[in-house]
C-alpha positions in Angstrom: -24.4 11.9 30.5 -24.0 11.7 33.8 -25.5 7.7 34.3 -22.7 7.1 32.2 -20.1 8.8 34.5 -21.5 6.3 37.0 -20.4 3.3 35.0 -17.2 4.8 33.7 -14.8 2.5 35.7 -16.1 -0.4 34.1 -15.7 0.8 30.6 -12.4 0.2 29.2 -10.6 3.3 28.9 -10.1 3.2 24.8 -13.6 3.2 24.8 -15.1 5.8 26.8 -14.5 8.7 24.2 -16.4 6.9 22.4 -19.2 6.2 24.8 -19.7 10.0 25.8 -20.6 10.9 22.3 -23.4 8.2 21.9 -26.8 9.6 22.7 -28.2 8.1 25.7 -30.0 5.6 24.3 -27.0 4.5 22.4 -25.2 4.5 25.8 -27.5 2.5 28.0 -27.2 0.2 25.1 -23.7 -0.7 25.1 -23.3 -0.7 28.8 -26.4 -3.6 28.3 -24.2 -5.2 25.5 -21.0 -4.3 27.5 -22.4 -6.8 30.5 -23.5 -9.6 28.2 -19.8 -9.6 26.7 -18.2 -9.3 30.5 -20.2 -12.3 31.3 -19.8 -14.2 27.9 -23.5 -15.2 28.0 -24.8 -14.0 24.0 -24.7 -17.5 23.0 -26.2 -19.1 25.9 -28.7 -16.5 25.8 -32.9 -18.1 24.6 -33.3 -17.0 20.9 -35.3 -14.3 21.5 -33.0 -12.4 24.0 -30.0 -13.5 21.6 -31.4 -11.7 18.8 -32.2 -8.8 20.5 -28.2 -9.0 22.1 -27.2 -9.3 18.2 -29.7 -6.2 16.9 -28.3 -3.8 19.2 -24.8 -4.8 18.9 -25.4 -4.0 15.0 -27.3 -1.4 15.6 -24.2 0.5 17.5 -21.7 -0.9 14.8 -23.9 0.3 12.4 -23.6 4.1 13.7 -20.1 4.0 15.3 -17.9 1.4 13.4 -18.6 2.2 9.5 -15.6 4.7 8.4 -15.4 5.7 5.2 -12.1 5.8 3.6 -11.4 8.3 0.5 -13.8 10.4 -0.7 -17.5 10.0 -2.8 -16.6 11.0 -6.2 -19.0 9.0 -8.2 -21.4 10.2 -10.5 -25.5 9.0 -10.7 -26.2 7.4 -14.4 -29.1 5.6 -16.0 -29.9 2.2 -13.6 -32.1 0.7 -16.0 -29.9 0.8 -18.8 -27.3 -1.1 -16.4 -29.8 -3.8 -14.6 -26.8 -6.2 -14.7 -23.4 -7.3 -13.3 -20.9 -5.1 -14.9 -17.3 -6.2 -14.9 -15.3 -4.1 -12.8 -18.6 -3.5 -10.1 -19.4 -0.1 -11.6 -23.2 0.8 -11.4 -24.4 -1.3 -8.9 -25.2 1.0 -6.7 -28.1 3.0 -7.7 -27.0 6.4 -7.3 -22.9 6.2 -7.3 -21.3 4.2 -10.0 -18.1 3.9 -8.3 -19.2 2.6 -5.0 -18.1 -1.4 -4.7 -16.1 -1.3 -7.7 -12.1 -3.0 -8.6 -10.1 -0.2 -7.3 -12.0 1.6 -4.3 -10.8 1.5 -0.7 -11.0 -0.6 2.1 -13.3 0.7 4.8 -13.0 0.4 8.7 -14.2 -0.5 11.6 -12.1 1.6 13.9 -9.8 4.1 13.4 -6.3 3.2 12.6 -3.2 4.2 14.9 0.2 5.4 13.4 2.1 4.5 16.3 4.3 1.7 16.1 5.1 1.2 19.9 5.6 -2.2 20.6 4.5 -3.2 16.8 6.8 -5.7 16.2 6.9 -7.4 20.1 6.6 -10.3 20.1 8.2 -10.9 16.6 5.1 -12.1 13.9 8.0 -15.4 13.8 7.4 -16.1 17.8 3.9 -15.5 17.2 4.1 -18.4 14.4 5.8 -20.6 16.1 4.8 -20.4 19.6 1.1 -19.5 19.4 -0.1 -21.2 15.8 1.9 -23.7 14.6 0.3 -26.8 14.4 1.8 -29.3 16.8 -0.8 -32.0 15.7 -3.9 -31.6 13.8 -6.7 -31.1 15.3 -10.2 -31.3 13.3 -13.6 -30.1 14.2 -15.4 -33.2 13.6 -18.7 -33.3 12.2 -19.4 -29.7 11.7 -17.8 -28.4 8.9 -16.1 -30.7 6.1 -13.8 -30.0 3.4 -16.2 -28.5 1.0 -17.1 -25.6 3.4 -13.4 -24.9 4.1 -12.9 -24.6 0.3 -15.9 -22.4 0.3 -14.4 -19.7 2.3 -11.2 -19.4 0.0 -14.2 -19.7 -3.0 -15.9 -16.2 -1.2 -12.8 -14.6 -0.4 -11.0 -14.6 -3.6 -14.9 -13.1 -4.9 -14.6 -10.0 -2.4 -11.1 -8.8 -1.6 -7.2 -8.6 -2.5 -5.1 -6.0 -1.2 -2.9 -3.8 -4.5 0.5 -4.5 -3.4 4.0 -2.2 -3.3 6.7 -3.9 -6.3 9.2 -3.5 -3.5 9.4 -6.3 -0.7 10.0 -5.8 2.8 11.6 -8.7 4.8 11.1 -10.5 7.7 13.9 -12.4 9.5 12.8 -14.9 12.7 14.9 -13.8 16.2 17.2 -16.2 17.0 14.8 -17.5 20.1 12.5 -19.4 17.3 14.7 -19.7 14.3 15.4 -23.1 14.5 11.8 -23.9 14.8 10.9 -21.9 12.0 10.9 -23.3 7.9 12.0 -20.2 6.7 14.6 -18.0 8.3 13.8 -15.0 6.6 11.5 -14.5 3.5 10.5 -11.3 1.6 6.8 -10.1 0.5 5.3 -7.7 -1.0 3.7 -5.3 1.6 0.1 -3.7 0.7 0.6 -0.5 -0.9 -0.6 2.9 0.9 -2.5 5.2 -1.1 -3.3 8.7 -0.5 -7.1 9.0 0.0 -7.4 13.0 -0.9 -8.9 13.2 2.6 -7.8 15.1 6.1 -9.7 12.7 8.0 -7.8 9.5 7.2 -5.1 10.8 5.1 -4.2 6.9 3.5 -5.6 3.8 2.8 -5.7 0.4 1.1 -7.2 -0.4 -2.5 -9.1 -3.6 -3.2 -8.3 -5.0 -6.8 -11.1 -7.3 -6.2 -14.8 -6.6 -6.5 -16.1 -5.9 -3.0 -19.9 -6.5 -4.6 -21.1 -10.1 -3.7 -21.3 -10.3 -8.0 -19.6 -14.1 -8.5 -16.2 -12.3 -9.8 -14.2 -15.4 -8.5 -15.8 -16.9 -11.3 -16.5 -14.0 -13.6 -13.7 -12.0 -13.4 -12.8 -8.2 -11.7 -12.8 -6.5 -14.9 -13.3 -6.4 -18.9 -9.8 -8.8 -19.5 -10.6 -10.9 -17.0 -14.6 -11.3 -18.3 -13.7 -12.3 -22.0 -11.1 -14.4 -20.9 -13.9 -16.6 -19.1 -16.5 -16.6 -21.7 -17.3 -18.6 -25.0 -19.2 -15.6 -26.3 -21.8 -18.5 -27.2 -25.4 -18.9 -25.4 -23.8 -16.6 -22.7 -22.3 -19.7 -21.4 -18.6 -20.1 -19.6 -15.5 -21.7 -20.5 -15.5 -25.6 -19.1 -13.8 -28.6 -20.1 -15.1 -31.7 -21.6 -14.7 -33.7 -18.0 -16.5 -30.8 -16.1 -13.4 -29.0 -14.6 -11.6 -25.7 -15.4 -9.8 -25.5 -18.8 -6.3 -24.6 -18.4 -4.1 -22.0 -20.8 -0.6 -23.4 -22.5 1.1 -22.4 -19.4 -1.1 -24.8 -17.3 -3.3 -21.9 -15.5 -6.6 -22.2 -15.1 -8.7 -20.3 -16.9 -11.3 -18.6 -14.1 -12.2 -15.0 -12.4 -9.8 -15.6 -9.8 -7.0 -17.6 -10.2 -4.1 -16.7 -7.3 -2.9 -19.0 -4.8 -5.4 -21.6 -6.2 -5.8 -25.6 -4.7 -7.5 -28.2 -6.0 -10.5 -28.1 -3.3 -11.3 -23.9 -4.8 -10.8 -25.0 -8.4 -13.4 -27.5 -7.5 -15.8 -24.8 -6.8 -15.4 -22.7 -9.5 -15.7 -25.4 -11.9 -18.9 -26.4 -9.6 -20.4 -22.8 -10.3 -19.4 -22.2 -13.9 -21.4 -25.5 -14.7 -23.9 -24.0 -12.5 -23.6 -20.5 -14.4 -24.3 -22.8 -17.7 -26.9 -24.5 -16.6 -29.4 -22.0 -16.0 -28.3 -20.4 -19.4 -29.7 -23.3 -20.8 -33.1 -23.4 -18.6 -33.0 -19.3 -20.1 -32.7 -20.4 -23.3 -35.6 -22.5 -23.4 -37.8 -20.4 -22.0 -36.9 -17.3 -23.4 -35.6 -18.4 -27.2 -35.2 -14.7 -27.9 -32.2 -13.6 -25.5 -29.2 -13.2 -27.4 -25.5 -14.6 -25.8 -25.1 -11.4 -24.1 -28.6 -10.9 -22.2 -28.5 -14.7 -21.7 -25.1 -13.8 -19.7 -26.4 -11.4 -17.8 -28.9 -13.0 -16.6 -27.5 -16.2 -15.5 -25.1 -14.4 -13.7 -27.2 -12.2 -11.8 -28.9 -16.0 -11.0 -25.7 -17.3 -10.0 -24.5 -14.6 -7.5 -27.6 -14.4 -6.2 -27.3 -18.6 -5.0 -23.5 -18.2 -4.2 -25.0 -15.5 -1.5 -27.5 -17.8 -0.4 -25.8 -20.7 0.1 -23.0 -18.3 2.4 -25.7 -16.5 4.1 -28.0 -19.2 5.4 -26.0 -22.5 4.5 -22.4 -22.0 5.2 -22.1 -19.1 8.0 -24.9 -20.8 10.6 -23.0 -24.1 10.2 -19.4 -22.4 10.9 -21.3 -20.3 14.2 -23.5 -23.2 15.1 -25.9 -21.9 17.2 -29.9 -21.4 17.2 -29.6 -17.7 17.7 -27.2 -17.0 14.7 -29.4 -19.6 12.9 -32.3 -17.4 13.1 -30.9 -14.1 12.8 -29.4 -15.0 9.5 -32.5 -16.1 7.8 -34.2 -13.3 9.1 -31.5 -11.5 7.5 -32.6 -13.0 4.3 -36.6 -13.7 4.8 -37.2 -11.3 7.5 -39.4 -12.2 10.9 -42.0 -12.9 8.8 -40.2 -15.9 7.4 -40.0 -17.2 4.1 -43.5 -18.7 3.1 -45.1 -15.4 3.3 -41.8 -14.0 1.6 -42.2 -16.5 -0.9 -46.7 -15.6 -1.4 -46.3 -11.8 -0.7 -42.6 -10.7 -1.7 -40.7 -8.2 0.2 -43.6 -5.9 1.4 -42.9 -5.2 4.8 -39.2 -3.4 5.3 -35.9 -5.2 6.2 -37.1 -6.4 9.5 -40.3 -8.0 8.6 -39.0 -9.3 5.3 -36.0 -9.2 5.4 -32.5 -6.8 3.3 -32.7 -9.1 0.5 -35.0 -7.4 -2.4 -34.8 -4.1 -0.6 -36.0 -1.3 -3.1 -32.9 1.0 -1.9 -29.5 0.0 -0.1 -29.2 0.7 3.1 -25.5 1.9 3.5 -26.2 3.9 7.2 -24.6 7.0 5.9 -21.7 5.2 4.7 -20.7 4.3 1.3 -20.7 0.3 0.5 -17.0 -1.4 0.6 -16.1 -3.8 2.5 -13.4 -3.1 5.7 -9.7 -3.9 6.6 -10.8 -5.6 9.9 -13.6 -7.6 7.9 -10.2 -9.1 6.1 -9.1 -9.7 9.2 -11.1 -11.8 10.6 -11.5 -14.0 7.5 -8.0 -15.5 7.9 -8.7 -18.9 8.3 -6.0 -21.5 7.7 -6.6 -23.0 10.3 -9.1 -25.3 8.6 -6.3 -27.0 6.0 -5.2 -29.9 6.9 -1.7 -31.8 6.5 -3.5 -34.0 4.0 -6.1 -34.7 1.6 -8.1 -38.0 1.9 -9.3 -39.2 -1.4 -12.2 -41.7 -1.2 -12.4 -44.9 -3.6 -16.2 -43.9 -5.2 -16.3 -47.2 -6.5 -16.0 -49.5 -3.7 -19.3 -51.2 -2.5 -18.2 -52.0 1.3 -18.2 -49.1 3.5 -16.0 -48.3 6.9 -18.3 -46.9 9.5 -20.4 -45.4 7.1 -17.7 -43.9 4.9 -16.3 -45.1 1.7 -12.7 -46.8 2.1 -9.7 -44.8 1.7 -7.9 -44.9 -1.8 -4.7 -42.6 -1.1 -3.7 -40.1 1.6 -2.2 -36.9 -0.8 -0.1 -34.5 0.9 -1.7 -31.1 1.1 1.1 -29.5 -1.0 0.9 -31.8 -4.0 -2.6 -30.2 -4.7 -2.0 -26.4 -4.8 -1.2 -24.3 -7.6 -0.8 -25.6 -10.6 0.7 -29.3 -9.2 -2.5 -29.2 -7.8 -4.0 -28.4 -10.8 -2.6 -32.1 -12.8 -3.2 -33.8 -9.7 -7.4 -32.6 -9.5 -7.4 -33.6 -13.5 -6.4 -36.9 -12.6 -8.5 -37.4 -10.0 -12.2 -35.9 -11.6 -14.6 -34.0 -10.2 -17.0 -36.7 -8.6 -14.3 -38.7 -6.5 -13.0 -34.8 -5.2 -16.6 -33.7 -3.9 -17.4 -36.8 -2.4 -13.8 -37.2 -0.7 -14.4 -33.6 0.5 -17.2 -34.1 1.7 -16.3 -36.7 4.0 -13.1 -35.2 5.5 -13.3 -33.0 8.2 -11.2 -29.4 7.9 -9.2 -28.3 10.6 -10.6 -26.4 14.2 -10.1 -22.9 14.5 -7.7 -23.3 16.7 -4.1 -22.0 18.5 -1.4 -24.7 17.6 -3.2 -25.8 14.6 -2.1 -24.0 11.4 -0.8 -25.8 9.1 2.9 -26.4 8.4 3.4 -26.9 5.2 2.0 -23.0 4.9 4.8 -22.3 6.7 6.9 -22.7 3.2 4.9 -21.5 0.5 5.5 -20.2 -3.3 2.6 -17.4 -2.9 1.3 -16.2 -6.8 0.9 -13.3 -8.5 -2.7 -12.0 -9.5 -2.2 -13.8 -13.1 -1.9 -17.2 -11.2 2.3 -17.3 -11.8 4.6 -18.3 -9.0 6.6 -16.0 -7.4 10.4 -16.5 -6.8 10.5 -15.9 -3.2 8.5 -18.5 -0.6 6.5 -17.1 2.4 5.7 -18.3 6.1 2.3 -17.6 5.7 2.1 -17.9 9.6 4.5 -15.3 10.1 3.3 -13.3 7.4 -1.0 -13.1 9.0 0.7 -12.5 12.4 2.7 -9.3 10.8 -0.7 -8.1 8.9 -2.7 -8.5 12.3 -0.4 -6.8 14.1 -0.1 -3.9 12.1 -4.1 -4.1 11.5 -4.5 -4.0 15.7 -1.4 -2.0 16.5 -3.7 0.4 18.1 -4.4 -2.3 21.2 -0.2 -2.2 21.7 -0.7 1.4 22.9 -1.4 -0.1 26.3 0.6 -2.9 26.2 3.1 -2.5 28.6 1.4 -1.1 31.4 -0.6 -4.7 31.4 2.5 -6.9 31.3 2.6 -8.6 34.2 -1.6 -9.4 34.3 -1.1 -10.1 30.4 1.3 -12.3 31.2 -0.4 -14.2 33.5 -3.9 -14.6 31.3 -2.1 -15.8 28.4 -0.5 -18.5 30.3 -3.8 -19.7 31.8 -5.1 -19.3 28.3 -2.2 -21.6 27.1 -2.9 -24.1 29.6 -6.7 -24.3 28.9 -6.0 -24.1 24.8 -3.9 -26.6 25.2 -6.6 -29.2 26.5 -9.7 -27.6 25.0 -7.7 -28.0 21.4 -7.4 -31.8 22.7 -10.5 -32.4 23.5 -9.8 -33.4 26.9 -11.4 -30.4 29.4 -14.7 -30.7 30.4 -17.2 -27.7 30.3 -16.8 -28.0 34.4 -13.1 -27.5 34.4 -13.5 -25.1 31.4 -16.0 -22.9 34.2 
């Protein structure tokens, strides 16, 4: 590796173990992918050259950056005699039954550090106030609207959710940001270690979630959860009369995922269940012979199969918004081949002519299937909330520049939980969509999450409030910190250029987040 000994000062230091274990192929590919990144060109790059840029970057995170946590214990079983969605997300993977299901580990991307220098510095309550706090709101105009933000909340409560210690750990703000800070101090409930039976990473995290892409925010992560959403009746789900989520004597709504619920997710979920319905009826028609429970399965596996469509090639190029992302997702999905000869021929041709949907076998690099702490991470978008909801009158006739006029502005807080819950039954289904669809959601931005998270009654998994509010602010910073606490090793030795880069990154934010700097100044 000696061409790689060559290069070495411009690798960063963490990385070069790394680097000198790669085959030399491997190597002369990341210092390739290394240079585009220095240079901050992959999105500028044609299409073709930015596809290649994103294929090698995944082929080296597909060798390097899968770790498996815990060990393989499953068992191979009969696949044809479970050609369905089970429950819990057992027996979807064809030859481990456990793999994806409620209960397994979180994977990673990196290996984690148990050192806690610098861990806490600076405090997750300066971070909150000084970095993310919203000073005004700042939206992303016409990209993404409200619907897509509730979207991601729809996907993540279908995916993950950490099992949690019963004790609670504190955080108290330093008196430097106290007074700028809604709660002083609040307690949580941290995410509970378990031991993984393995020397190689000795604990880890459970997911009580389904990591499986299966529709469980709808459906439900195990055999409780499934019976409590279904009639039992022409395999159809639970919905009330005016097309929203029915609701238990305790006002809960009666779902697959119910925690930490607002008006905009419940939406969804009502959205899909009629969805869910609907094609049990075009079953039914066509297939008179299916009894409740094959006429559930079915229309599930249906349903799941859209929700992951809609994410893949709807939702995800519209939050990246660019014409190499744009392609490579529907390659993902169709392959280079594209979708008409998908659509005449069927997957023939392998995952990169026709794309990883309808693949015969996974294709899990070595690696068994879950889905990985910094994958949590980087989902963490509250950003796109806003400080209010803007409901829309739907029966007006006179439009303001090609929107319908404003009814009421609703504070953000009087539609979560189960407030949120009376307020969205009041309101209906059609006047919600369309006002959600005509509001912009918030930028992914510093100084831009919202404050009224900054106070929050947080839920337990059964959709009950818990005693104690949470600065939700505070509380990603802390989880981030501890997620990256392996960057902090260096910390110190980088103070004063850190120092100086984040206040020229403060500056710029500043008037990027406004929308006053121009791509010259930004250069």
């Amino acid at each position: 590796m000696a061409l790689i000994s060559v290069f070495s000062s411009l690798i960063h230091p963490q990385l070069r173990p790394m680097v000198s274990k790669m085959t030399l192929f491997d190597a002369l590919i990341f210092l390739v992918i290394h240079a585009v990144d220095k240079l901050g060109l992959w999105h500028r790059l044609p299409v073709y050259m930015g596809l290649a840029y994103v294929g090698m970057r995944r082929h080296l995170h597909q060798r390097y950056n899968l770790i498996h946590v815990g060990s393989v214990d499953g068992k191979k079983y009969d696949t044809q005699a479970f050609n369905y969605r089970t429950a819990d997300g057992r027996c979807n993977h064809p030859s481990d039954d456990v793999v994806g299901s409620r209960g397994t580990f979180f994977g990673r991307n990196m290996p984690p550090s148990t050192s806690t220098y610098g861990l806490m510095d600076p405090h997750p309550s300066v971070v909150a106030s000084k970095l993310l706090a919203r000073k005004e709101f700042i939206d992303n105009g016409k990209q993404f609207n409200m619907i897509a933000c509730s979207w991601i909340q729809f996907m993540i409560h279908d995916w993950v959710d950490h099992m949690e210690e019963t004790d609670q750990v504190e955080i108290e703000a330093p008196d430097e940001v106290a007074e700028k800070c809604p709660l002083k101090s609040f307690r949580f409930n941290k995410t509970k270690k378990v031991s993984t039976g393995s020397s190689h990473l000795k604990n880890g995290s459970l997911n009580i979630r389904t990591p499986w892409w299966d529709g469980s925010v709808i459906y439900g992560n195990d055999d409780n959860g499934e019976r409590r959403v279904r009639t039992f009746k022409d395999g159809k789900l639970k919905i009330s009369g005016d097309g929203l989520l029915e609701h238990d004597e305790k006002g809960i709504p009666i779902s697959g995922d119910v925690r930490n619920s607002w008006a905009g997710f419940s939406l969804l979920q009502a959205l899909f269940v009629k969805e869910h319905n609907t094609v049990c009826d075009m079953l039914k028609k066509y297939y008179p012979d299916l009894d409740d429970e094959k006429l559930y399965r079915h229309a599930r596996l249906v349903t799941s199969a859209v929700i992951a469509k809609i994410h893949t090639i709807d939702w995800t190029v519209e939050l990246l918004k660019t014409d190499t992302l744009l392609a490579g997702m529907r390659i993902n999905w169709y392959g280079f081949l594209g979708k008409k000869f998908k659509d005449m021929f069927g997957h023939i041709c392998g995952p990169i002519l026709s794309g990883l949907v309808g693949l015969k076998r996974p294709r899990d690099h070595g690696v068994p299937y879950s889905l990985s702490e910094e994958f949590v991470s980087v989902y963490r978008m509250h950003s796109l909330l806003p400080d209010k909801l803007i409901l829309r009158d739907i029966n007006s006739t006179i439009l303001e520049h090609k929107c319908l006029p404003v009814a009421e502005e609703i504070p953000m807080r009087e539609v979560v939980g189960r407030q949120g819950q009376r307020r969205l039954s009041k309101i209906g289904m059609e006047q919600m969509m369309v006002s959600l669809g005509h509001q912009a959601c918030g930028a992914l931005s510093l100084w831009n999450y919202p404050s009224w998270m900054r106070n929050l009654v947080p839920q337990d998994v059964d959709g009950e409030d818990r005693p104690d509010s949470i600065d939700m602010a505070a509380l990603e910073s802390n989880m981030t910190t501890h997620l990256i606490s392996f960057a902090l090793l260096y910390q110190r030795d980088c103070t004063r250029t850190d120092a100086r880069i984040l206040g020229q990154f403060t500056e710029t934010g500043r008037e990027v987040s406004r929308g006053t700097t121009s791509s010259e100044e930004t250069c």
